[in-house]
DONU-397477 format. One record per residue: x, y, z of N, C-alpha, C in turn; residue in one letter. Coordinates in steps of 0.02 Angstrom, whole numbers, padded with zeros to 5 digits, always signed. Each point is the difference from the previous one (the first is absolute). Layout:
// residues N
XYZXYZXYZA/...
***
This chain:
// residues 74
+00736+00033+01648-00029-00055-00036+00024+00003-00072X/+00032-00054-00028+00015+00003-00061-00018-00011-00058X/-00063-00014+00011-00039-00015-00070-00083+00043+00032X/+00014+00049+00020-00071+00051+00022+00000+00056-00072X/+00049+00025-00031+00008+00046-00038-00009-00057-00067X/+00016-00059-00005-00013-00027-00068-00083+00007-00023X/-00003-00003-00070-00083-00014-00023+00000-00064+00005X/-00048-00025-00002-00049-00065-00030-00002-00008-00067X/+00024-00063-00010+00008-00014-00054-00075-00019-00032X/-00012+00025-00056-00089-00026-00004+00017-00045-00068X/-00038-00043-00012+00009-00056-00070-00019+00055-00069X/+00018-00042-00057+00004+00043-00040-00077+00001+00007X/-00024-00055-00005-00081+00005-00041-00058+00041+00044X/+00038+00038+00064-00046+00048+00045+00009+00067-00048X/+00068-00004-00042+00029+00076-00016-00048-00005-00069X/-00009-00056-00034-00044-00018-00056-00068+00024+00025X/-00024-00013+00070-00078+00018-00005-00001+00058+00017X/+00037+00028+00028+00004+00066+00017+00013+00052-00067X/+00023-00024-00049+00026+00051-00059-00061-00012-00060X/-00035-00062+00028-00063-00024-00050-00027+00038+00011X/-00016+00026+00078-00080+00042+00021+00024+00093-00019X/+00060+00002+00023+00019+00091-00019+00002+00012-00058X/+00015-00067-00062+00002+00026-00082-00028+00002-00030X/-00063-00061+00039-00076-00024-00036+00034-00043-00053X/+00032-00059+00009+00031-00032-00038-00077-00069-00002X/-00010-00031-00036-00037-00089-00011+00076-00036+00030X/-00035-00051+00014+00059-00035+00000+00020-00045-00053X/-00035+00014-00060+00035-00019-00051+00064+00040-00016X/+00008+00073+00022+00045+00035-00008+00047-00005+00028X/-00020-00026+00076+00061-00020+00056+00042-00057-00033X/-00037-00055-00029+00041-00050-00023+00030+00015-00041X/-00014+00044-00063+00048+00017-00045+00043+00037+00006X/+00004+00051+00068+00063+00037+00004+00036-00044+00049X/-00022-00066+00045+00058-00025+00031+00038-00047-00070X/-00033-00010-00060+00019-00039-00058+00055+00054-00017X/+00001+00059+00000+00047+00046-00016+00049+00008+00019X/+00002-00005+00081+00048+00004+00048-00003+00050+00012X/-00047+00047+00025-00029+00087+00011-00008-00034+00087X/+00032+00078+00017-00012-00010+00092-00045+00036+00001X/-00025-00031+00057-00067+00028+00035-00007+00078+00023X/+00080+00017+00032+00006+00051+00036+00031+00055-00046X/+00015-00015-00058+00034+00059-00063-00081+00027-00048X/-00041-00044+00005-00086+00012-00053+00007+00069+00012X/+00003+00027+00040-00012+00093+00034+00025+00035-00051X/+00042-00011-00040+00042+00024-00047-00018+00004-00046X/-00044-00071-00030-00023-00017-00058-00076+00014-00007X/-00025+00044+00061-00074+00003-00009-00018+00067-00032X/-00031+00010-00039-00026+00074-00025-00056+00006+00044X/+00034+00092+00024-00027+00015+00047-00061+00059-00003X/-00024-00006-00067-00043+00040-00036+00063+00080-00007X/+00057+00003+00027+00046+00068-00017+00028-00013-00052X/+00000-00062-00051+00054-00030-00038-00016+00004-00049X/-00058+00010-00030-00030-00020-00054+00009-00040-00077X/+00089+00006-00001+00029-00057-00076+00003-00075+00063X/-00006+00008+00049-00011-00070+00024-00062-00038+00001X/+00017-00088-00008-00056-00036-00007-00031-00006+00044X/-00055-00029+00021-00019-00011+00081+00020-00067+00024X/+00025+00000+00059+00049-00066+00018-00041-00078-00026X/-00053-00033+00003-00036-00031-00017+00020-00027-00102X/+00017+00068-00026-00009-00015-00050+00077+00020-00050X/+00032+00021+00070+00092-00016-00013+00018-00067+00014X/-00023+00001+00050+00013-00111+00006-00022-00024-00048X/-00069-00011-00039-00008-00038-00024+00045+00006-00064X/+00014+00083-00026+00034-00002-00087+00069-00036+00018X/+00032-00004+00075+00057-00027+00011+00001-00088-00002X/-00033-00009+00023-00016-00086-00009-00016-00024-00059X/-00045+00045-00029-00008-00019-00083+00072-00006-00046X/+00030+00068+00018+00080+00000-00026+00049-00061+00018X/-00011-00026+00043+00050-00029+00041-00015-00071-00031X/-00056-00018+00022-00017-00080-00008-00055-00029-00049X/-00017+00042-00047-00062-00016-00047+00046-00016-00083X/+00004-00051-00023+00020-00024-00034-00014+00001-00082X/+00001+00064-00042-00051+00011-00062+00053-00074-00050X/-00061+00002-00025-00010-00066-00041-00001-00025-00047X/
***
């Protein structure tokens, strides 16, 4: 059978609820890291894992990134 060994393709926004509930993300956060262009399946990288300690906690690396990115001082 030739498509028995392929995965299933799942939509992004399953990989979104799925990375919301393991990061403890709001989904205000989800929206601002798809505003980023941050994948769902790389966050693992970017999460402090309480071993890291000069890291931010993912929640509050998204947000200083969106602030950087798209907040307009005046």
């Amino acid at each position: 059978m030739p498509g028995a060994n392929t995965p299933k393709l799942i939509p992004k926004d399953a990989l979104w609820e799925e990375a919301r509930k393991r990061y403890r993300l709001s989904r205000k956060h989800v929206r601002m890291a798809k505003a980023l262009g941050m994948n769902p399946k790389s966050l693992g990288k970017l999460a402090n894992h309480k071993q890291e300690p000069w890291k931010a906690p993912l929640p509050v690396f998204i947000e200083e990134c969106y602030r950087k990115r798209f907040e307009k001082e005046g």
